[in-house]
Each structure stands twice: as structure tokens, then as C-alpha cells.
C-alpha positions in Angstrom: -18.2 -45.2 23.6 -16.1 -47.5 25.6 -13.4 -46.1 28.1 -10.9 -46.2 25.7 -12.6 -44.4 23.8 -13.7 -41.5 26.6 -10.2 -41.6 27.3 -9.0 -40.3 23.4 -11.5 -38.6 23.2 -9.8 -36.2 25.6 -7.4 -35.4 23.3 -9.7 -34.6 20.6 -9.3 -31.2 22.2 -6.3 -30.4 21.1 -7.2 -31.0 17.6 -7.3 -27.0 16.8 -4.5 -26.1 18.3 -2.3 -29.0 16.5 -3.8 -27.4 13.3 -2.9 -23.7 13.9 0.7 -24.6 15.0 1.4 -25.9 10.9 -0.8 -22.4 10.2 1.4 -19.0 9.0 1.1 -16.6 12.1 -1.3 -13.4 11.1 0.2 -11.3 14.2 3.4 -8.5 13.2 5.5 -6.7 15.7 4.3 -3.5 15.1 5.4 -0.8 15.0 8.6 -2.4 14.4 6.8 -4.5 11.6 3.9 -2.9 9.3 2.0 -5.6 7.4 1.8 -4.9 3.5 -1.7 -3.2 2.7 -3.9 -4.0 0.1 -3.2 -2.3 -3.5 -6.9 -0.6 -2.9 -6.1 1.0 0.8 -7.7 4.3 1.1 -4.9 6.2 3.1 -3.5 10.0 3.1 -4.4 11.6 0.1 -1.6 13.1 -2.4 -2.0 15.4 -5.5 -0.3 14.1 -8.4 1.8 15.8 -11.4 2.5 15.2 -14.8 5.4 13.3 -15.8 6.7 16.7 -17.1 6.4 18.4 -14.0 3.2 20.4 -13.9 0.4 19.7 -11.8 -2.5 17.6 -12.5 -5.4 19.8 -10.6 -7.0 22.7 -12.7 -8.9 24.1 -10.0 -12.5 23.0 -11.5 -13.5 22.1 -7.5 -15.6 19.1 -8.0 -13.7 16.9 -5.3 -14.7 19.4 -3.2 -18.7 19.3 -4.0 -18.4 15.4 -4.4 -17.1 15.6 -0.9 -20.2 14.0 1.2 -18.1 15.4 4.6 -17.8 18.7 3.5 -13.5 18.3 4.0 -11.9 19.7 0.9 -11.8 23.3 0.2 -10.3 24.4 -2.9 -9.9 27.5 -4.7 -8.8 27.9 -8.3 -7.0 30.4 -10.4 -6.2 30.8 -13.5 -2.6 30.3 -15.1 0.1 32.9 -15.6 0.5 33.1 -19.5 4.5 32.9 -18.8 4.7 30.3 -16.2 1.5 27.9 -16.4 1.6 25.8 -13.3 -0.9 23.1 -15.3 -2.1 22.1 -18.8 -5.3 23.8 -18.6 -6.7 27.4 -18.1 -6.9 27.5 -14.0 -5.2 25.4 -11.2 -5.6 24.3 -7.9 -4.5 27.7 -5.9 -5.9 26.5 -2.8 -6.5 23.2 -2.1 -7.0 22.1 1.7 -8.1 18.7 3.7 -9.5 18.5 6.7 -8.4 15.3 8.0 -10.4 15.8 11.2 -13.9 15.3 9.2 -12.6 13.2 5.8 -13.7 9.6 6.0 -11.5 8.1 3.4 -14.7 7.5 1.1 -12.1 8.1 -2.0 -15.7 10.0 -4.4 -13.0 12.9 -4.4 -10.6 10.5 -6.2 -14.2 9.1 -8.5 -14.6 12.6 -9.4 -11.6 14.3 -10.2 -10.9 14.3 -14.2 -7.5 14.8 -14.5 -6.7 12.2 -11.9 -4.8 14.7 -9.6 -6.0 13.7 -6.4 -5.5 10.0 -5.5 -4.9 8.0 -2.0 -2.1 6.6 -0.7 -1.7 3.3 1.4 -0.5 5.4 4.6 -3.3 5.9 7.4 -0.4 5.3 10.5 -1.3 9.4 11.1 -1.9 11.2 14.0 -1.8 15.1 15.5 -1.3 16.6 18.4 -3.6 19.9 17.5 -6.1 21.1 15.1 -3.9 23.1 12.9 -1.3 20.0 11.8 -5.3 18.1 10.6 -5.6 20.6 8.0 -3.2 19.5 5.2 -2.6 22.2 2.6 -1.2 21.5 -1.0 2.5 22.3 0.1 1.4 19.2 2.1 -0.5 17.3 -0.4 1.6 18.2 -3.3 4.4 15.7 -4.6 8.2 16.7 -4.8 10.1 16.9 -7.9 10.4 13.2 -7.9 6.7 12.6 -8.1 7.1 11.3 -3.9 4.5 11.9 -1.5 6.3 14.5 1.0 6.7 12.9 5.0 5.5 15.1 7.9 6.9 14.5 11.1 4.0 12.7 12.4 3.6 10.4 9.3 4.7 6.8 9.8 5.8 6.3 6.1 7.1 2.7 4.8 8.4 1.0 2.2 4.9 0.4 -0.1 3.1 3.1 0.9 3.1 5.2 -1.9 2.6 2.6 -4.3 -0.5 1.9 -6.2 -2.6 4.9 -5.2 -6.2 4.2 -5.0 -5.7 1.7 -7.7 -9.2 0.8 -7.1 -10.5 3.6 -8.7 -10.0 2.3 -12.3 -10.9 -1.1 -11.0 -14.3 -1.3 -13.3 -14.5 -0.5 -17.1 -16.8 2.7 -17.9 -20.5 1.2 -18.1 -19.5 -2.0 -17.7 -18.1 -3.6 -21.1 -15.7 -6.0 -20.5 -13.9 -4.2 -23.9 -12.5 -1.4 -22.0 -11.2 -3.8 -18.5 -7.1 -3.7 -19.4 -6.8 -0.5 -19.9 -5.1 2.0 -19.6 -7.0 5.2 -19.0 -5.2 7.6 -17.3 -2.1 9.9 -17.8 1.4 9.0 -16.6 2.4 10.4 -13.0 5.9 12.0 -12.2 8.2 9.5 -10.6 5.7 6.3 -11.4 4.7 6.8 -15.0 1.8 5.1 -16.3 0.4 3.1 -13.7 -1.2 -0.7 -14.8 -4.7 -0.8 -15.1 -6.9 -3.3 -13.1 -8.0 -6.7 -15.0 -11.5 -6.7 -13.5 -12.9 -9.8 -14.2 -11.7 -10.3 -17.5 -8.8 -12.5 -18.7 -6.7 -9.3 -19.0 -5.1 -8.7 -16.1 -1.7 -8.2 -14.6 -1.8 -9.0 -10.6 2.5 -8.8 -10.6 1.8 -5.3 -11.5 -0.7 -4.4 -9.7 -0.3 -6.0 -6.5 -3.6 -7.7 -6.4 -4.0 -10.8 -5.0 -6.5 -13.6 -6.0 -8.8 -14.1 -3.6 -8.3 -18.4 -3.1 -4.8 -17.4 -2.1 -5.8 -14.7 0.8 -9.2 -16.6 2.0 -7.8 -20.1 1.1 -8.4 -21.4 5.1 -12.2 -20.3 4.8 -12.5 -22.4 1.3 -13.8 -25.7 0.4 -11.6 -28.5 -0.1 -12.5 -28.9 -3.9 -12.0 -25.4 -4.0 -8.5 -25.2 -2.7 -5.5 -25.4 -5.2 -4.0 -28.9 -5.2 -1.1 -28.1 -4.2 -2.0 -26.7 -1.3 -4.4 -29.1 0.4 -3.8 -31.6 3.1 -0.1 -32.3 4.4 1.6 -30.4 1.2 -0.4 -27.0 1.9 0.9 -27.1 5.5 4.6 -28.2 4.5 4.1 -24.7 2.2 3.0 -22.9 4.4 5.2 -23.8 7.5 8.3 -22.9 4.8 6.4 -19.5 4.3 6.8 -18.9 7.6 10.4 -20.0 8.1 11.6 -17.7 5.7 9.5 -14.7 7.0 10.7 -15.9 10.5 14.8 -16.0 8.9 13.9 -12.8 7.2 13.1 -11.3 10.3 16.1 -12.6 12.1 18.4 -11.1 9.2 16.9 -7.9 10.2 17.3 -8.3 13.5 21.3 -9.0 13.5 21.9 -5.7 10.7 19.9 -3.6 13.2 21.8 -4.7 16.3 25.5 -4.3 14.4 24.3 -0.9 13.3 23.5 -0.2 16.9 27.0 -1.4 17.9 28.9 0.1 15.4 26.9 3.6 16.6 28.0 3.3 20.6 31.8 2.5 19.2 31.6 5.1 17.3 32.3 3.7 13.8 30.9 4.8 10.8 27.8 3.4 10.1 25.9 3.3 6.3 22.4 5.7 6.4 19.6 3.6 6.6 17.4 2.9 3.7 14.4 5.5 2.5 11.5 3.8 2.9 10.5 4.9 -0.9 13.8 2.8 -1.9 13.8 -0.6 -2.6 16.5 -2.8 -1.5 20.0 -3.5 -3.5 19.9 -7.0 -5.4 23.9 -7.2 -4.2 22.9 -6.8 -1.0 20.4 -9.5 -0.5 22.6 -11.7 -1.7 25.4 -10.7 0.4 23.2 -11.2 3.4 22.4 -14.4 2.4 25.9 -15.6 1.6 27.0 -14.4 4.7 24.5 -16.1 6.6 25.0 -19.3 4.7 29.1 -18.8 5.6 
């Protein structure tokens, strides 16, 4: 190598950082900023009801001796003839999690029949004594609109609640590809009947849900012949770089609305209530945003 070349090559150094500035950041402000979870998350668990209103669990305690951490403790009952609490003979009269020993294995969620016990996407929880680990069912139990109910030391976003342990159904029973599309289960209050997981078969609905194909989430650890087209060499970057704008202008958008609330607040204006985190956003509104920005 001639010292033209030993003097190049000293730039040759700077060849991975050129080609993570052109790369979407992976870093989020949090906790102003929670990054959107898988649709298979094991998180804080929720007991489901019917789209009529009664409960899923009959009491039959087999989460609780599937349970390989000994966590669950429930205790069943069976049904007032006037006012059945569930379909079946018995119901969950005690059901209780210890969060302190559960390790988020989701065999409670394998064995349960009736599909009552599933997993949410939230694990942002933390306690501050013993007692508030123990969840009971008026913890556990959904609301009258099917939504997992917030403690104060729950961190609950926008997301969270959706797709509960949807890895659950992910395989078709013993294997045949004739049952992978469908649907299996009973319909939940406030969701309905949930989409069942494609598996590996050509019968599958990833907009529903939420699944991703793996080439788009691991597409920087491919090989180039195994990289979409569209995405490889200059074009993939120009992509991506405009991903990242418009999660960067999305941020900013944000940013601004939170700062006029916090204006409007010290001046004592009125100020609209924020958004539930179980609500999604108004179409209008988006495109007000935008226009206004645009203006």
C-alpha cells in the first residue's frame, strides 16, 4: 500500500459510523416514549368475560396446578341458580396471583379451557410492599367494557391491552396445517373475536394481528439476496431515513400539543382531558394537526 493509500485508509474508519447515521435510531425517550411490544408479550395477566357479560373462569383450577411457580391460588364455587356469574356449573370465587413468584411462563394461559386467563402486553409494574404483589380478581377481572382495570402503580399505554397472549393459539392442535386460520376461541367483551394466528400457512392476517414478518424486523442481520428489493443499497436507506423523519416530526407534533396544553394550564384556560391510553386517536384530529402544521 502506497502512502496514498495508508493515508485513506484512515478514513476507512469511519465507514460504520457513516452507515448507522442513514440507519432508523432503535433508542425511545422513555418513559416519555414506550416502544410498541410484540403481539406475543407475556405481561400482567387479565381474566376475560364473555361478550355477554359473564365470566370466562369456572373455577376448575388447572392454571393453578399447571403453575410450575406455585403463583396462582384459586378457589371455585358453584353458581347461584338465580344469578350465574358463568356458563358453567362453578366459577372462579377466588382467584389470586402472586406477582412476586410468577415468571410470565404463560402454561396458565396453555391450560385454561375456557380461555379466561390470558396476558397482557404491560410489564412497566412495580410495588412498594408485599400486599399490592398479590393481585386478586377485583384486580384481574375486566370492567364492563371488557378493559383491563389500571392500578396506581401500572404504567398502562396505548397497545397494551391488545392482542393478549396471542401466541397462545399460534400453532394448530397436533400440528395439521388444516386447522392454522382459525378461529378457536370464544369472543371477549369489549374485543370480540380475536384473529387467529396464520402459522406458517398461507392463511394469515398480520394487519390483524400485529405480527410482523421476520425480514422486515431482522432485515440489517440478512443477506443481501435475502433482503426485499426495494429495500437494498441507496433506496433501503432513502426508506428508512424517511421512516425516521416522520417518527422524528411525529414526535415534534407531540411535543408542541404537550407544551400548549402546559401553557393553556398556567393561564388558566380550559384545556381538553387528555387521551385514555385504551382510546385510539380521532381521524379529524390527525388531520388537523397536519394541516396546521403544513399552514
Amino acid at each position: 500500500m502506497g502512502k496514498v493509500g495508508q493515508f485513506f485508509s484512515f478514513f476507512g474508519g469511519f465507514r460504520l459510523t457513516l452507515a448507522h447515521m442513514t440507519r432508523p435510531r432503535v433508542t425511545v425517550s422513555y418513559p416519555d416514549e414506550k416502544k410498541a411490544k410484540q403481539p406475543r408479550n407475556h405481561g400482567r395477566h387479565v381474566l376475560n368475560r364473555y361478550e355477554d357479560g359473564m365470566e370466562k373462569c369456572i373455577g376448575c383450577e388447572l392454571c393453578a396446578g399447571v403453575c410450575p411457580a406455585d403463583c396462582i391460588y384459586v378457589r371455585g364455587l358453584d353458581n347461584p341458580p338465580d344469578h350465574p356469574v358463568s356458563p358453567g356449573e362453578r366459577y372462579g370465587y377466588v382467584y389470586e396471583i402472586n406477582y412476586l413468584r410468577c415468571i410470565h411462563c404463560d402454561m396458565c394461559v396453555e391450560a385454561c379451557p375456557t380461555e379466561a386467563i390470558t396476558e397482557s402486553k404491560l410489564f412497566e409494574f412495580s410495588f412498594t410492599n408485599r400486599a399490592d404483589a398479590i393481585y386478586t380478581k377485583a384486580e384481574l377481572l375486566v370492567d364492563d367494557d371488557g378493559r383491563p382495570k389500571t392500578l396506581p402503580w401500572e404504567d398502562w399505554r396505548k397497545g397494551d391491552d391488545l392482542y393478549t397472549s396471542g401466541w397462545m393459539r399460534a400453532t394448530s392442535p397436533s400440528g395439521s396445517a388444516a386447522y392454522e386460520g382459525e378461529v378457536q376461541w370464544s369472543g371477549e367483551l369489549g374485543y370480540g373475536v380475536r384473529a387467529p394466528e396464520g402459522g406458517q400457512s398461507g392463511r394469515r392476517d398480520d394487519a390483524a394481528t400485529g405480527s410482523k414478518p421476520l425480514r422486515q424486523l431482522l432485515e440489517p442481520h440478512l443477506l443481501d439476496q435475502d433482503i426485499p428489493f426495494e429495500n437494498r443499497g441507496m433506496r433501503g436507506r432513502a426508506a428508512r431515513a424517511r421512516e425516521s423523519a416522520d417518527k422524528n416530526r411525529a414526535k415534534m407534533r407531540a411535543k408542541r400539543q404537550d407544551r400548549k396544553r402546559a401553557k393553556a394550564l398556567k393561564m388558566g384556560l380550559p384545556v381538553d382531558a387528555p387521551p385514555s391510553p385504551f382510546d385510539d386517536p380521532a381521524p379529524d384530529d390527525e388531520a388537523g394537526s397536519d394541516e396546521a402544521e403544513a399552514s
